[in-house]
VEXFI-500880 format. One record per residue: residue number from 1; residue in three letters; z, x, y of N, C-alpha, C, CB in turn. Coordinates in pm, whole numbers. Atoms other than C-alpha are relative to their C-alpha. Glycine has a CB too. Layout:
// residues N
seq:NUM; type:ALA; n_pz:Z; n_px:X; n_py:Y; ca_pz:Z; ca_px:X; ca_py:Y; c_pz:Z; c_px:X; c_py:Y; cb_pz:Z; cb_px:X; cb_py:Y
...
//
This chain:
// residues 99
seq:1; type:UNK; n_pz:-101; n_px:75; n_py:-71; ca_pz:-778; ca_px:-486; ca_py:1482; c_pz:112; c_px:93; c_py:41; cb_pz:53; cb_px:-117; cb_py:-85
seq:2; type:UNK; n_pz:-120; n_px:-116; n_py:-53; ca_pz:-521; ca_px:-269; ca_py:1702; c_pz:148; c_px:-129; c_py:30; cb_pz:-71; cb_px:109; cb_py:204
seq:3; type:UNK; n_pz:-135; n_px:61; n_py:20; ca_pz:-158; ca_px:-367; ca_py:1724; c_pz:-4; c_px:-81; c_py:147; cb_pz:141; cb_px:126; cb_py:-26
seq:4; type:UNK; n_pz:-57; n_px:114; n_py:-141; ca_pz:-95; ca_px:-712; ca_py:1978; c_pz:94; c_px:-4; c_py:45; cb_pz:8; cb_px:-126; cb_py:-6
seq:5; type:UNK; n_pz:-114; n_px:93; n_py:-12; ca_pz:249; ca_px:-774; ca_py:2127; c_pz:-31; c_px:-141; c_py:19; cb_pz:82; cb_px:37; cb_py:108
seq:6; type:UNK; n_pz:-15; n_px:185; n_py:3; ca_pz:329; ca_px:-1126; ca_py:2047; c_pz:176; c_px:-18; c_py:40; cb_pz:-42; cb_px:-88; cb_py:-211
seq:7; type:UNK; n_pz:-141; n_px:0; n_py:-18; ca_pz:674; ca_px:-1238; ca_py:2209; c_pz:66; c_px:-108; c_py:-91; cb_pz:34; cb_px:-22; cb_py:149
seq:8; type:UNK; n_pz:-99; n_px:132; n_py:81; ca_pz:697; ca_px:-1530; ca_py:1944; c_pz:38; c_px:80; c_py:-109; cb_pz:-85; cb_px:-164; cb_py:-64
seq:9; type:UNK; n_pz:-40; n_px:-85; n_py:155; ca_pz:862; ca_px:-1349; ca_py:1613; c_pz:-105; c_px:-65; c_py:-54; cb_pz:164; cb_px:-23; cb_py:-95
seq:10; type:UNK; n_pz:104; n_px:21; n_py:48; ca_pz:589; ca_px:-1281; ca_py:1383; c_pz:24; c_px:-101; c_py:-122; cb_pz:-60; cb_px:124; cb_py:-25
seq:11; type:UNK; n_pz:24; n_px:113; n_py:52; ca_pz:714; ca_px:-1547; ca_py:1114; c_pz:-11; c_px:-149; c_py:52; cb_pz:72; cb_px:5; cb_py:-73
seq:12; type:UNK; n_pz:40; n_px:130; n_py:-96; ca_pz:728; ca_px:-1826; ca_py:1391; c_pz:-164; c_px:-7; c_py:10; cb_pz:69; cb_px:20; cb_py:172
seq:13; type:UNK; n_pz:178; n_px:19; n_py:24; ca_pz:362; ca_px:-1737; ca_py:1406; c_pz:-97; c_px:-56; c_py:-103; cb_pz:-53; cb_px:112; cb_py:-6
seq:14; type:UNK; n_pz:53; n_px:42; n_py:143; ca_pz:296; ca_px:-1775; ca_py:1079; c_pz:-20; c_px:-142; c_py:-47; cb_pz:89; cb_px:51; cb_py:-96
seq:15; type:UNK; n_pz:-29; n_px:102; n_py:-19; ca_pz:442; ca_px:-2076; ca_py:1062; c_pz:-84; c_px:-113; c_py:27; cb_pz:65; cb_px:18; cb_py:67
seq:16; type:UNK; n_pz:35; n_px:72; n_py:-103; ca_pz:278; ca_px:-2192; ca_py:1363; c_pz:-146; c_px:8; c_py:-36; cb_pz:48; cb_px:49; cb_py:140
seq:17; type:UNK; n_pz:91; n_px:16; n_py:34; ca_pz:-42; ca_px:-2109; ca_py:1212; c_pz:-79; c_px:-86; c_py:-138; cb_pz:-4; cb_px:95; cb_py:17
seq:18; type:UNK; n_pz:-7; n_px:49; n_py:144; ca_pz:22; ca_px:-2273; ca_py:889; c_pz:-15; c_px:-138; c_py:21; cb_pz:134; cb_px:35; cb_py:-85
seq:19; type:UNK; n_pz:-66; n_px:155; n_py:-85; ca_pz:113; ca_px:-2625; ca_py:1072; c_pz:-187; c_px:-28; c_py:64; cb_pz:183; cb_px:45; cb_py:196
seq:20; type:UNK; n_pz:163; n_px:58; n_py:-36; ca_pz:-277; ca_px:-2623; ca_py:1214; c_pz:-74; c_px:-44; c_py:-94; cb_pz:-94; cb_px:96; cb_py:54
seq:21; type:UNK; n_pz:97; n_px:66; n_py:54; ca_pz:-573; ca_px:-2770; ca_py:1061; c_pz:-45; c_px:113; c_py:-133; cb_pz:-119; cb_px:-37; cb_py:122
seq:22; type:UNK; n_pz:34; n_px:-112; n_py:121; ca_pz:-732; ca_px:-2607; ca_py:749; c_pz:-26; c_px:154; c_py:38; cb_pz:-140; cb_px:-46; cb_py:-76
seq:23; type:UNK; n_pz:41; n_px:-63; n_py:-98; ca_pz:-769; ca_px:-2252; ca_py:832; c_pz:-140; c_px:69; c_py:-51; cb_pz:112; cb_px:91; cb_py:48
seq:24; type:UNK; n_pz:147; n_px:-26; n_py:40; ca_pz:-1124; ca_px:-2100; ca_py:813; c_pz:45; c_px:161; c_py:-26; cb_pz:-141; cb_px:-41; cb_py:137
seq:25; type:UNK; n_pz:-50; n_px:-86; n_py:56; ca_pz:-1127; ca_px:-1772; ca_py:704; c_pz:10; c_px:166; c_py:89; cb_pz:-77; cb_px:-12; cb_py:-124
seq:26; type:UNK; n_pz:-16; n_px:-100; n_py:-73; ca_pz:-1083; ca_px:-1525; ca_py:973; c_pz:154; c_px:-32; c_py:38; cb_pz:-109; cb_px:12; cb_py:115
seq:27; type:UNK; n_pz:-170; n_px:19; n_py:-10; ca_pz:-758; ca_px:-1713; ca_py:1094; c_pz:45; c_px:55; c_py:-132; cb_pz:60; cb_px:-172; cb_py:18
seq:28; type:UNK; n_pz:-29; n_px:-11; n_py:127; ca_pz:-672; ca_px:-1719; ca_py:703; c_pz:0; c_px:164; c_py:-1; cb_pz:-105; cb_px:-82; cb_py:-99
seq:29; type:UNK; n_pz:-14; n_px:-146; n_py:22; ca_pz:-715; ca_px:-1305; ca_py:708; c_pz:128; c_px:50; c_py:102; cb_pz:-153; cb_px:81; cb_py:37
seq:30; type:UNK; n_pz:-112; n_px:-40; n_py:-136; ca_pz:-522; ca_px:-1299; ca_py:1045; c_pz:142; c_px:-8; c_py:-49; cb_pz:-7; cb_px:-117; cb_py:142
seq:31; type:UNK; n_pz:-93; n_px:60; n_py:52; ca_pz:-251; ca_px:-1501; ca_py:903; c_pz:77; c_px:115; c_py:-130; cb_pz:-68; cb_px:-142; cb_py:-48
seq:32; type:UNK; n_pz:-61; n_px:-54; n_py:115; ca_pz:-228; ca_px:-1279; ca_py:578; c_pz:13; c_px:135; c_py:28; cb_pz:-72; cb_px:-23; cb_py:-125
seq:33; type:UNK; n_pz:-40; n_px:-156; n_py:-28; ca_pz:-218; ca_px:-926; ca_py:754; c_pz:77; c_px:-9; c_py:97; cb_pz:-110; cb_px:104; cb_py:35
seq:34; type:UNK; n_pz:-155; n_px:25; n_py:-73; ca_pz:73; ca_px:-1082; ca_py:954; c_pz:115; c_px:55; c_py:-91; cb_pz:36; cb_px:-176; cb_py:25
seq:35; type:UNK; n_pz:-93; n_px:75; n_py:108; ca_pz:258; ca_px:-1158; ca_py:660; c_pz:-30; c_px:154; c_py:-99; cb_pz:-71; cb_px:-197; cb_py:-78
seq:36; type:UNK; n_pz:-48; n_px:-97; n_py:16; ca_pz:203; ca_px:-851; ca_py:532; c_pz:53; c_px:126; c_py:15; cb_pz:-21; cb_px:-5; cb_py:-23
seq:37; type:UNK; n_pz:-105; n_px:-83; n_py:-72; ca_pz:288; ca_px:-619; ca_py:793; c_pz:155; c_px:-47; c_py:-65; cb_pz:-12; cb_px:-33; cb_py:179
seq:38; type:UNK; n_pz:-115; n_px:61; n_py:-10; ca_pz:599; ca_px:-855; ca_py:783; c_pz:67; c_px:78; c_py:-149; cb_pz:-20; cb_px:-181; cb_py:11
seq:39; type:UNK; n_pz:-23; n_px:-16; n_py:124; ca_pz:652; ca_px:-771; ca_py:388; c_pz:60; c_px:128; c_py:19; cb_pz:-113; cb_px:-14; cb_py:-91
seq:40; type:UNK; n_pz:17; n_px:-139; n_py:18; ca_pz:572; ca_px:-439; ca_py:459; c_pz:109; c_px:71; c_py:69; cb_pz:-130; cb_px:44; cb_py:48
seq:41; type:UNK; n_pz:-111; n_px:-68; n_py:-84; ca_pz:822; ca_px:-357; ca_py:710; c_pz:150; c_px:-26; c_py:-50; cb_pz:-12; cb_px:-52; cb_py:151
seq:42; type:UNK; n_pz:-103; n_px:43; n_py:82; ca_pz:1095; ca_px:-564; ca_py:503; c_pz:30; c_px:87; c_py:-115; cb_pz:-30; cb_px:-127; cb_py:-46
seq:43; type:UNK; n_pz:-20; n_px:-98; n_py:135; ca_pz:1028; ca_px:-346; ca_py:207; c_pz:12; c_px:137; c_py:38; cb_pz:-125; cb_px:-5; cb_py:-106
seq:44; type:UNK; n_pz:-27; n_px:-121; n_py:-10; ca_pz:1044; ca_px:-24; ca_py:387; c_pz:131; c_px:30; c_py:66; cb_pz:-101; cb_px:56; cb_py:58
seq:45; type:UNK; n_pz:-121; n_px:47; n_py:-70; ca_pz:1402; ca_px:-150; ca_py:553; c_pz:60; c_px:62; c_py:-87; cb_pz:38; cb_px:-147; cb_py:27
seq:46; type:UNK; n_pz:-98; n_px:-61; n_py:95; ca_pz:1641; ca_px:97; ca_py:405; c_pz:133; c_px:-124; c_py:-53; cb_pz:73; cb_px:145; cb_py:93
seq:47; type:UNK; n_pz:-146; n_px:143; n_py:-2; ca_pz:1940; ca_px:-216; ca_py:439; c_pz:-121; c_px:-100; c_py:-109; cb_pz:56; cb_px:-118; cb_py:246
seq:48; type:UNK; n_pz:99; n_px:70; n_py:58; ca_pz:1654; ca_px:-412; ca_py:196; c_pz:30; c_px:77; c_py:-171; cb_pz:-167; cb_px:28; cb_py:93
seq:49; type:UNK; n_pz:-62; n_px:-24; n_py:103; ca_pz:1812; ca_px:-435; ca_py:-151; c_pz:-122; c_px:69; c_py:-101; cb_pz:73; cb_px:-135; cb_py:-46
seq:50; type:UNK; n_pz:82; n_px:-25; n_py:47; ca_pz:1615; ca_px:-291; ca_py:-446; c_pz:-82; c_px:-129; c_py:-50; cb_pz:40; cb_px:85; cb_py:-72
seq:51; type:UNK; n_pz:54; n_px:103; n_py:71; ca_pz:1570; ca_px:-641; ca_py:-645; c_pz:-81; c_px:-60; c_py:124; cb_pz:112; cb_px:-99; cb_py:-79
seq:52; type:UNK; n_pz:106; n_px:106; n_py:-109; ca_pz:1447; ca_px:-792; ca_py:-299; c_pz:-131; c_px:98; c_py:4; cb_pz:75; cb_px:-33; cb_py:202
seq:53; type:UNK; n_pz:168; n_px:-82; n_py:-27; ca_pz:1190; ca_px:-503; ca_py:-266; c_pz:-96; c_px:-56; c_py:-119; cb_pz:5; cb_px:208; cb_py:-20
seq:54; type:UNK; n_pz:100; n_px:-33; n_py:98; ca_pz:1047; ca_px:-599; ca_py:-595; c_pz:27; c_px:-138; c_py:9; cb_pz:7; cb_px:104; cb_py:-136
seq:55; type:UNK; n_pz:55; n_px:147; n_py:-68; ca_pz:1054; ca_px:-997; ca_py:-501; c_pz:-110; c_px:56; c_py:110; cb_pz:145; cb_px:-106; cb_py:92
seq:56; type:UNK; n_pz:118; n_px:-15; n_py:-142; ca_pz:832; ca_px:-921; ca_py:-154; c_pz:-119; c_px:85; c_py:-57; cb_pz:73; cb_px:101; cb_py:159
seq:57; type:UNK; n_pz:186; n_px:-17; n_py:-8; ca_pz:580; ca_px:-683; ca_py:-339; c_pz:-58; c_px:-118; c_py:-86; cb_pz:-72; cb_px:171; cb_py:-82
seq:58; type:UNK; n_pz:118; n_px:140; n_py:16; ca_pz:517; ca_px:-990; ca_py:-563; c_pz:-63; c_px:-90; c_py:63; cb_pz:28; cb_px:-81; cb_py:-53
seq:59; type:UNK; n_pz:24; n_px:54; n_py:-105; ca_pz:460; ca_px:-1150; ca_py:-264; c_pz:-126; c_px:47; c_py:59; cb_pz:102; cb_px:13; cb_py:74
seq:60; type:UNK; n_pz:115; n_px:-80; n_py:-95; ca_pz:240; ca_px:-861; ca_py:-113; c_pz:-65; c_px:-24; c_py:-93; cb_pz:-1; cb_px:157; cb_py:57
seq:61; type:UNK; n_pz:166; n_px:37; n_py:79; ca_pz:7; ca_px:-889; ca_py:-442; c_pz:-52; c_px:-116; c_py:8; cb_pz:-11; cb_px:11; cb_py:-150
seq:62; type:UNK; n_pz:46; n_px:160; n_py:13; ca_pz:-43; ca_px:-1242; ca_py:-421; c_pz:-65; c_px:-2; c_py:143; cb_pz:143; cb_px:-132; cb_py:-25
seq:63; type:UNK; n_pz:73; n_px:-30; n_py:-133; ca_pz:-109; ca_px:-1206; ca_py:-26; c_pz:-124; c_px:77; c_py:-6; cb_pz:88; cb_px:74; cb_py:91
seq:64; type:UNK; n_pz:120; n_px:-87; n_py:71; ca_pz:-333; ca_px:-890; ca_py:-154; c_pz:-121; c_px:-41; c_py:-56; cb_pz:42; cb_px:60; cb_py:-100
seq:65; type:UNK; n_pz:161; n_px:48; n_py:46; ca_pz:-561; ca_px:-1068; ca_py:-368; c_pz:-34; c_px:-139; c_py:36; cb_pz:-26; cb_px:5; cb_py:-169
seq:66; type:UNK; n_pz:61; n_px:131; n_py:-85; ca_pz:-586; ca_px:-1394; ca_py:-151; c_pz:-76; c_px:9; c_py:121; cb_pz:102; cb_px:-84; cb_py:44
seq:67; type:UNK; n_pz:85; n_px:-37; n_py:-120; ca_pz:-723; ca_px:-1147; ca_py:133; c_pz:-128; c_px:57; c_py:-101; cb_pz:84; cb_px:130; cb_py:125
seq:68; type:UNK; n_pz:176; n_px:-68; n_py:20; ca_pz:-995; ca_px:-963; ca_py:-108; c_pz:-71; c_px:-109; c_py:-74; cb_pz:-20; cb_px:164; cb_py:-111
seq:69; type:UNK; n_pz:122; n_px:96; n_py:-13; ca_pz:-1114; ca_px:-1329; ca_py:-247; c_pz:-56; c_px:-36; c_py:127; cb_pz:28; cb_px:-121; cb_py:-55
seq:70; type:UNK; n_pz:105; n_px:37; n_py:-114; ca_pz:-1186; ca_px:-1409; ca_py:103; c_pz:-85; c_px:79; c_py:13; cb_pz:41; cb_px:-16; cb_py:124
seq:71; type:UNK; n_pz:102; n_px:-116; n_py:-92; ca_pz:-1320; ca_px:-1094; ca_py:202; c_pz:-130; c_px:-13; c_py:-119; cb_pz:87; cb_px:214; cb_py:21
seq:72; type:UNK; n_pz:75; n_px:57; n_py:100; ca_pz:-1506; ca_px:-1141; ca_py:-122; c_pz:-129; c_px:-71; c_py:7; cb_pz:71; cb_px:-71; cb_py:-48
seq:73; type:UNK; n_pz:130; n_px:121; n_py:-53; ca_pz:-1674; ca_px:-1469; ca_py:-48; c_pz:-50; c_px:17; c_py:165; cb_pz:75; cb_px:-187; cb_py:-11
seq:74; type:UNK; n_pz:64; n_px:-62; n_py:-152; ca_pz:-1736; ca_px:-1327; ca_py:310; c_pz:-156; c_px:62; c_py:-52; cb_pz:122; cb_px:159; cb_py:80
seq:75; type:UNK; n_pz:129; n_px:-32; n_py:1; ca_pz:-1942; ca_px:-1096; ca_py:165; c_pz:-119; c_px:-61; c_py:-139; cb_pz:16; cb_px:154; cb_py:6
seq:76; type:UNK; n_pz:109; n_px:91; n_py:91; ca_pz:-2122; ca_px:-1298; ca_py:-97; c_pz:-106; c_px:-103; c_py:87; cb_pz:97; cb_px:-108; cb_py:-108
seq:77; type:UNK; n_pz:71; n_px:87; n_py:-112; ca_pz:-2210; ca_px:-1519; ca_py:191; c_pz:-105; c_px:64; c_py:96; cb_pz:107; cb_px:-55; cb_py:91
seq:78; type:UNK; n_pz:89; n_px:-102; n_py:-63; ca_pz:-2349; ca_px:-1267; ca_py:388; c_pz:-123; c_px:63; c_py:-116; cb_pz:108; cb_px:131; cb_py:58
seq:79; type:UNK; n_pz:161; n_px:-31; n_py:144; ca_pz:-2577; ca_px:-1126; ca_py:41; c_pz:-94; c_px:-87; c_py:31; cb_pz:28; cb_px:-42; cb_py:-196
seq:80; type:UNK; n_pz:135; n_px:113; n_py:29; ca_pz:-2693; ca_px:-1485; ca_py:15; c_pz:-74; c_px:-44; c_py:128; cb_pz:55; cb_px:-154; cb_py:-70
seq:81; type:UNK; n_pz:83; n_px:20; n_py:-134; ca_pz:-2798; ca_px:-1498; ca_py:406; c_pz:-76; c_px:106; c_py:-36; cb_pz:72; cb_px:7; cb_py:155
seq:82; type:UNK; n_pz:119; n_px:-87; n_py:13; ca_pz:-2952; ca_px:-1163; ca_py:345; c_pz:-161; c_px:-9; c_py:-91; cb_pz:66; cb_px:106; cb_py:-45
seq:83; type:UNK; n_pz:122; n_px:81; n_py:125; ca_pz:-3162; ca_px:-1305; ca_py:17; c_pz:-29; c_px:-105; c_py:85; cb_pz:64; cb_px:-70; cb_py:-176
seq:84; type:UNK; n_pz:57; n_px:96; n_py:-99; ca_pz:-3233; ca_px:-1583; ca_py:229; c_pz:-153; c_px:25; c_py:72; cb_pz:105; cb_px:-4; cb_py:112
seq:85; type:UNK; n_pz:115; n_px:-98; n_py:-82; ca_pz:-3419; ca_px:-1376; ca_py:513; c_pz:-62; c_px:70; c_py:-56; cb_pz:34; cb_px:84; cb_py:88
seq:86; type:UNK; n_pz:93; n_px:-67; n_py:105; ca_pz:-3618; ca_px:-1147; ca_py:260; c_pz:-84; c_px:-134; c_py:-35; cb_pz:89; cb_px:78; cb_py:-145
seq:87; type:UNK; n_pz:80; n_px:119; n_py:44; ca_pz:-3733; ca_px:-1496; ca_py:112; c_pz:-85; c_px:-48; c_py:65; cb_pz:58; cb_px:-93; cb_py:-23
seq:88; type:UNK; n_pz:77; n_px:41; n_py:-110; ca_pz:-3861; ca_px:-1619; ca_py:426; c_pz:-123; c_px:92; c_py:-9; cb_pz:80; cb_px:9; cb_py:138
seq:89; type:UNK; n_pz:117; n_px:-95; n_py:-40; ca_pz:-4029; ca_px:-1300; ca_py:509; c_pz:-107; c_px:21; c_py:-83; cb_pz:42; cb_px:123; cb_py:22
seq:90; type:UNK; n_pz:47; n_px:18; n_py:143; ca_pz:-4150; ca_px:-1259; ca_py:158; c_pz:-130; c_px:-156; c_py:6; cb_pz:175; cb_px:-35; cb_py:-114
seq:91; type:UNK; n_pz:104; n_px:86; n_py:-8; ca_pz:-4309; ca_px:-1587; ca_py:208; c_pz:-100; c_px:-49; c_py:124; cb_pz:55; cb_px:-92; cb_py:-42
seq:92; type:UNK; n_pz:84; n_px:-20; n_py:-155; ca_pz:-4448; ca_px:-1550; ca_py:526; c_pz:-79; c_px:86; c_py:-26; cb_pz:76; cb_px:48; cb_py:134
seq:93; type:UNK; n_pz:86; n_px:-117; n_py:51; ca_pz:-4626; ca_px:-1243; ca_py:394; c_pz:-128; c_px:-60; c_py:-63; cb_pz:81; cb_px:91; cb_py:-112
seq:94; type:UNK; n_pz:106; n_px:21; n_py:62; ca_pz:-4785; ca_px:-1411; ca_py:127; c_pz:-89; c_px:-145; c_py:99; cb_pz:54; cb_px:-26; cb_py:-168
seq:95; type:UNK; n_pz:86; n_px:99; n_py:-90; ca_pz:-4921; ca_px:-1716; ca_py:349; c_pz:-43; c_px:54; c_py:116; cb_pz:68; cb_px:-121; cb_py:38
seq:96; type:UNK; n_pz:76; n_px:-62; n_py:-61; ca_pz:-5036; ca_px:-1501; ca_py:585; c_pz:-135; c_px:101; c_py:-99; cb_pz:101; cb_px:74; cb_py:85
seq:97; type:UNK; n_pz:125; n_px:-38; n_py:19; ca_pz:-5223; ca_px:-1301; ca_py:350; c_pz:-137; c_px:-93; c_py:-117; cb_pz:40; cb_px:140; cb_py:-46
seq:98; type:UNK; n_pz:121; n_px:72; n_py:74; ca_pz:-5368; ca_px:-1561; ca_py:145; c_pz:-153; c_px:-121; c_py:114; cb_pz:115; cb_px:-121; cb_py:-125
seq:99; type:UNK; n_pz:116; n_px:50; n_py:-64; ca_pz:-5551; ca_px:-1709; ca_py:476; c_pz:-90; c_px:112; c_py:41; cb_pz:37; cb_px:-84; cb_py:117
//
């Protein structure tokens, strides 16, 4: 993903993505590497107190490991399509060679 201009400020986005329907999990990734640019650029803000830096990375870990369960069950999902297709084939094999 390369950098978009968006002219709405990126927490109006957020927002605005939050306010939609459940989100599936590509929005849901979109959404959370908004939000942590956003963090990210807050915490590297020299004017960005120390105690707030260390509020926002609790923030970024929690964002952090709510993107690698998705990515997670992404790829678990993808395994179990792959076991899937082997199965098939696997059984296509043997009913072909048992006629």
């Amino acid at each position: 993903m390369g950098f978009q201009f968006h002219p709405m400020p990126r927490m109006a986005r957020i927002k605005l993505e939050l306010s939609k329907a459940a989100p599936d999990r590509e929005r849901l990734l979109r959404m959370l590497g908004g939000l942590t640019e956003m963090i990210v650029e807050h915490m590297n803000d020299p004017k960005t107190r120390w105690d707030e830096k260390l509020k926002w990375s609790r923030v970024l870990i929690g964002a952090s490991n709510v993107c690698n369960s998705v990515l997670r069950d992404v790829e678990v999902d993808r395994l179990k399509e792959e076991v899937e297709e082997l199965e098939r084939l696997v059984k296509g094999e043997v009913e072909a060679g048992e006629r």
